[in-house]
C-alpha positions in Angstrom: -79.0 -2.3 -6.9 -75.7 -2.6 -8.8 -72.6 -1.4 -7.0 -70.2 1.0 -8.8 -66.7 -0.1 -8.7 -64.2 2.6 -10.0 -61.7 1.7 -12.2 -57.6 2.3 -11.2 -56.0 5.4 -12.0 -54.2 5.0 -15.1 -50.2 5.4 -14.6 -48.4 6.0 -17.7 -45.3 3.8 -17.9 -42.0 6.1 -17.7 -40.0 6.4 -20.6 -36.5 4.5 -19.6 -33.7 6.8 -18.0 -31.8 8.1 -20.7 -28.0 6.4 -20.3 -25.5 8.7 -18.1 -22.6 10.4 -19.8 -21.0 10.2 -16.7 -17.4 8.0 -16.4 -16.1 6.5 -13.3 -13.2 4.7 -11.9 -13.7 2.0 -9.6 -10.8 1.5 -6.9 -10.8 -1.7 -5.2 -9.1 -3.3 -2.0 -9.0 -5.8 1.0 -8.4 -3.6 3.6 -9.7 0.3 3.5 -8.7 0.7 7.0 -5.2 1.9 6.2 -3.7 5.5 6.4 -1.8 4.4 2.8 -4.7 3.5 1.4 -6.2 6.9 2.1 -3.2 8.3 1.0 -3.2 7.0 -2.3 -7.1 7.4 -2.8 -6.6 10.5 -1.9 -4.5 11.2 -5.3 -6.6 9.4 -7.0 -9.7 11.1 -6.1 -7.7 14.2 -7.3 -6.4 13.1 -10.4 -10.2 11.6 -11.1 -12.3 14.8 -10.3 -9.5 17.3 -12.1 -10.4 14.8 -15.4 -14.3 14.5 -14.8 -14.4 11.2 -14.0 -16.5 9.5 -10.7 -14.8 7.7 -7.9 -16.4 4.2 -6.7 -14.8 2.2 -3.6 -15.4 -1.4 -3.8 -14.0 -3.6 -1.7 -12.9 -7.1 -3.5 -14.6 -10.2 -3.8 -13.6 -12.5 -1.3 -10.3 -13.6 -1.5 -11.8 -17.9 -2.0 -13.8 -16.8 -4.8 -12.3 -13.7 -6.7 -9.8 -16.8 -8.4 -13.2 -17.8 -10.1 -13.5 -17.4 -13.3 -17.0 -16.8 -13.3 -17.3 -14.9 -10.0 -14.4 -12.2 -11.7 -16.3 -11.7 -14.9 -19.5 -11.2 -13.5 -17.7 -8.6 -10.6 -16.0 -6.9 -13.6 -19.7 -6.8 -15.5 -20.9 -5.6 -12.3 -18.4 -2.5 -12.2 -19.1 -1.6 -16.0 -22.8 -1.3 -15.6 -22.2 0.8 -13.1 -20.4 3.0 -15.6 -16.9 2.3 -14.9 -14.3 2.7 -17.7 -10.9 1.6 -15.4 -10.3 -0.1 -12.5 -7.6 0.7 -9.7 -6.2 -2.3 -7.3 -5.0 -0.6 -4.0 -2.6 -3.5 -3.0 -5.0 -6.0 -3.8 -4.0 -9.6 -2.8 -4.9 -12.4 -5.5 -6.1 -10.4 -8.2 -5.5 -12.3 -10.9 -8.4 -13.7 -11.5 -9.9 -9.8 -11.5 -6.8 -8.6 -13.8 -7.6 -11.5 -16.2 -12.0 -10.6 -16.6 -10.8 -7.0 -16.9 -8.2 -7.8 -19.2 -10.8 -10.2 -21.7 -13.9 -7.3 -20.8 -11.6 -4.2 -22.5 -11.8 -2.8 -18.9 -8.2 -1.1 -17.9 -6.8 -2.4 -14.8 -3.6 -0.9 -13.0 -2.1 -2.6 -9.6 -0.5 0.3 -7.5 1.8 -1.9 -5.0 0.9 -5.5 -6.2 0.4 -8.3 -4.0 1.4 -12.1 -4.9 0.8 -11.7 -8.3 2.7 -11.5 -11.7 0.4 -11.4 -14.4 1.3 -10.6 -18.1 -1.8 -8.3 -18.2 -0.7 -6.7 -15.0 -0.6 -2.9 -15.6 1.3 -1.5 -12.1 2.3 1.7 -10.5 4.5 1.5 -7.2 7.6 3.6 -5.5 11.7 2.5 -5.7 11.0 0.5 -2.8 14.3 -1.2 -2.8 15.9 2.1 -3.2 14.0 3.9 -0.3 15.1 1.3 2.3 18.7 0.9 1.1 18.6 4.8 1.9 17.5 4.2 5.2 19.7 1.5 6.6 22.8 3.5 4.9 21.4 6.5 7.6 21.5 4.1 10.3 24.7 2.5 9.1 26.2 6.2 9.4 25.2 6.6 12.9 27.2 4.0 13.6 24.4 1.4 13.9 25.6 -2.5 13.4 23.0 -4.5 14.6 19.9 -3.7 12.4 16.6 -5.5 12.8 14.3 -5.7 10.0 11.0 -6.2 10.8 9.1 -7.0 7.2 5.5 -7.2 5.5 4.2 -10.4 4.5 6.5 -12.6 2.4 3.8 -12.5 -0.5 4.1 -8.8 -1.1 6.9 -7.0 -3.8 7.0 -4.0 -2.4 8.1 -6.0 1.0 10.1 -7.8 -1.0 12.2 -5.5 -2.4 12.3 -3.5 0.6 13.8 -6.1 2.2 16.1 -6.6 -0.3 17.4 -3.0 -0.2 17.8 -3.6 3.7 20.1 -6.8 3.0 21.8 -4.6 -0.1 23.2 -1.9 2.5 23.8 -3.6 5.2 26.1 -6.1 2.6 27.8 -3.1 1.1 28.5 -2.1 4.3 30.4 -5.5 5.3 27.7 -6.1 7.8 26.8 -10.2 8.0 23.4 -10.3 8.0 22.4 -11.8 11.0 18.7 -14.2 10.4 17.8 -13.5 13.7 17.5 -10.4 13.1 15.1 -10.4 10.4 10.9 -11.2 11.1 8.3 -10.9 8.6 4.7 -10.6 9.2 1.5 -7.8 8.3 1.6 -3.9 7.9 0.2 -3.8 10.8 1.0 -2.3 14.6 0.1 -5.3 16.7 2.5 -7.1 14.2 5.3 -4.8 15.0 4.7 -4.4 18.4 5.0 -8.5 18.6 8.4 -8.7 17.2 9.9 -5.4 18.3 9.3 -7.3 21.9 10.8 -10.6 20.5 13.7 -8.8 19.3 14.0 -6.3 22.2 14.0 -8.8 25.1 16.7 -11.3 23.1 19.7 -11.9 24.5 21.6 -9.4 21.7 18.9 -7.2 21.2 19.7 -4.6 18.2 20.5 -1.1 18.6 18.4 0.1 15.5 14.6 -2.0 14.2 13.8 -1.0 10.6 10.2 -1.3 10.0 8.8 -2.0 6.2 6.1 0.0 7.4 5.1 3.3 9.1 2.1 0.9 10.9 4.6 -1.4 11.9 7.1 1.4 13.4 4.2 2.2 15.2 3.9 -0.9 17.3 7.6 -0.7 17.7 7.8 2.6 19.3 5.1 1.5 21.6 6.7 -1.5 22.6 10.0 0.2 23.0 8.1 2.3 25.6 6.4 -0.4 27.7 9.7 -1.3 28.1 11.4 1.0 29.2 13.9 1.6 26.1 13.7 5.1 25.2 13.8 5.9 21.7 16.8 7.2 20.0 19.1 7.3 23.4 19.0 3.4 22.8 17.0 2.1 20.3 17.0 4.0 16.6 13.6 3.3 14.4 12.6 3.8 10.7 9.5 3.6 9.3 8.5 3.5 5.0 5.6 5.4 3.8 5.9 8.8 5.8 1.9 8.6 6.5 0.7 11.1 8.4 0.9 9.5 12.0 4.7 9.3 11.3 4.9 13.3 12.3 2.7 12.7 15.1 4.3 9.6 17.0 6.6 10.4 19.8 9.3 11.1 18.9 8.3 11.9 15.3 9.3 9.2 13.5 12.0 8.5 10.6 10.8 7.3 7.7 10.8 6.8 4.3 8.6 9.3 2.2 6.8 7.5 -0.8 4.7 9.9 -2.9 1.2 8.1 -1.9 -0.6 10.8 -3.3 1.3 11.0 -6.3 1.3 6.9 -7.1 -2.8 7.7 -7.5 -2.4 10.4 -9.7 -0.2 8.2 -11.8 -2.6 5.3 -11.6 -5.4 7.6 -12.9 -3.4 8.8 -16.0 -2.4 5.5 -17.0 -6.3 4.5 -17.0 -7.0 7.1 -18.9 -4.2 6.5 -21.6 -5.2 2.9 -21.9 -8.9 3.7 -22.4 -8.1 5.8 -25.2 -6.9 2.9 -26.8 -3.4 3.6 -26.2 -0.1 1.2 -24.5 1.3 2.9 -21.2 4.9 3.9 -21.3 5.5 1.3 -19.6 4.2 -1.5 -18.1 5.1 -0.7 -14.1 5.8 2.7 -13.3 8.2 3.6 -9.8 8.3 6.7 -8.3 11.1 8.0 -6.5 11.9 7.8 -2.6 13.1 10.1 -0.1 14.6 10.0 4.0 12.3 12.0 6.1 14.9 12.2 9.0 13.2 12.9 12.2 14.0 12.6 16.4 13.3 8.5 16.1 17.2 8.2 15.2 20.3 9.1 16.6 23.8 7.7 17.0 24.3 4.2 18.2 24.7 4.4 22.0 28.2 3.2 22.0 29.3 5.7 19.4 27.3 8.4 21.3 29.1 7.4 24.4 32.7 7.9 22.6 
């Protein structure tokens, strides 16, 4: 008795997917757990849907292997199967080995705040950082304020940098000696200026304003300022740069310096979208203007209050 065996169903081989029409911009960044960073990818995410393009988060490589050659071109091959035409670095630390794959692949790449990095290639968007703090420390300098902390990002950054710089500028203009003491750098972060605010705050001449490079690090100082005791402006003044959300919110509301975050992605966008149409940008780093939001975290310096 033979035994029937029944042969497989047959399964016709699927034609392959047709290729997707469909653009996208990849963003890519170290740390996504930042109210800047959402406010720029918020404008980003704007500026990509109003011009039909997709939106992909990546976070980077990490940081021991993205200066590898072979590990950038292969991330960068990576991103353009996935159908990306530009790529956006939020603050991105080390990215030259990323700026370079992009650069030799015909993939546009634009920096918005760059991080330790000057390469020819590098396409950037950013705010008049030096500018914005200059304003501020000129609004302290009026309230009679004389010994200004600073309270800075990490060394490597421009935008740190040069906010820093425009700290130094006023405070020279002024005929204010600049006092080292007086100036820390460190993170954008709050533990990193609620560290130093206590440093500075428990010295033997403590200041009567802290300028933080940083709405995160203005964070840490206020808080600091409180487990202390110091109340905030009666006799400590603080500023903050960014005007993130949370700067509205702290107590008291906190003065700051408003960078358009929403509008530095919008400009990131545009100039990806000029360069993959085969044209230069403008220019090869675009700032965007600063303003003083002036809220309750200032006030006159207490010995001019008490005249």
């Amino acid at each position: 008795m033979r035994q029937c065996v029944s042969a497989p169903a047959y399964r016709p081989t699927p034609p392959p997917a047709p290729e997707s029409s469909r653009r996208a911009l990849a963003v890519v960044f170290d740390l996504p757990a930042s109210p800047y960073i959402l406010g720029v990818l918020q404008g980003v995410l704007a500026a990509a849907t109003e011009s039909g393009l997709d939106l992909i988060t990546r976070l980077a490589p990490p940081r021991a292997s993205r200066t590898q050659r072979s590990v950038a071109r292969e991330w960068v091959a990576e991103q353009q199967a996935s159908g990306v035409v530009g790529i956006i670095g939020l603050t991105l630390s080390a990215p030259n080995g990323l700026i370079e794959a992009a650069s030799n692949a015909s993939v546009p790449f634009v920096v918005v705040d760059p991080v330790d990095t000057h390469h020819p290639s590098m396409v950037s968007v950013g705010s008049s950082n030096w500018a914005g703090a200059r304003t501020a420390a000129e609004h302290l300098i009026e309230l009679g304020h004389r010994r200004i902390a600073w309270i800075g990002g990490p060394e490597a950054s421009d935008a740190a940098r040069d906010r820093l710089y425009g700290y130094q500028a006023a405070l020279d203009a002024a005929g204010i000696g600049i006092d080292p003491a007086l100036i820390h750098a460190d993170r954008f972060a709050v533990d990193a200026g609620a560290e130093h605010a206590r440093e500075l705050l428990t010295s033997a001449r403590p200041p009567s304003a802290i300028m933080a490079a940083d709405d995160e690090i203005a964070v840490g100082v206020l808080a600091t300022a409180h487990s202390l005791g110091i109340r905030v402006p009666e006799d400590l003044s603080v500023t903050g740069f960014d005007d993130t959300p949370q700067a509205a919110w702290t107590t008291p509301p906190l003065t700051t310096v408003h960078q358009h975050l929403e509008g530095m992605g919008a400009m990131a966008v545009q100039t990806i979208l000029v360069m993959t149409d085969g044209r230069r940008p403008s220019s090869r780093h675009v700032e965007l203007a600063t303003s003083l939001t002036i809220r309750q975290s200032t006030a006159a310096a207490p010995q001019v209050a008490e005249r």
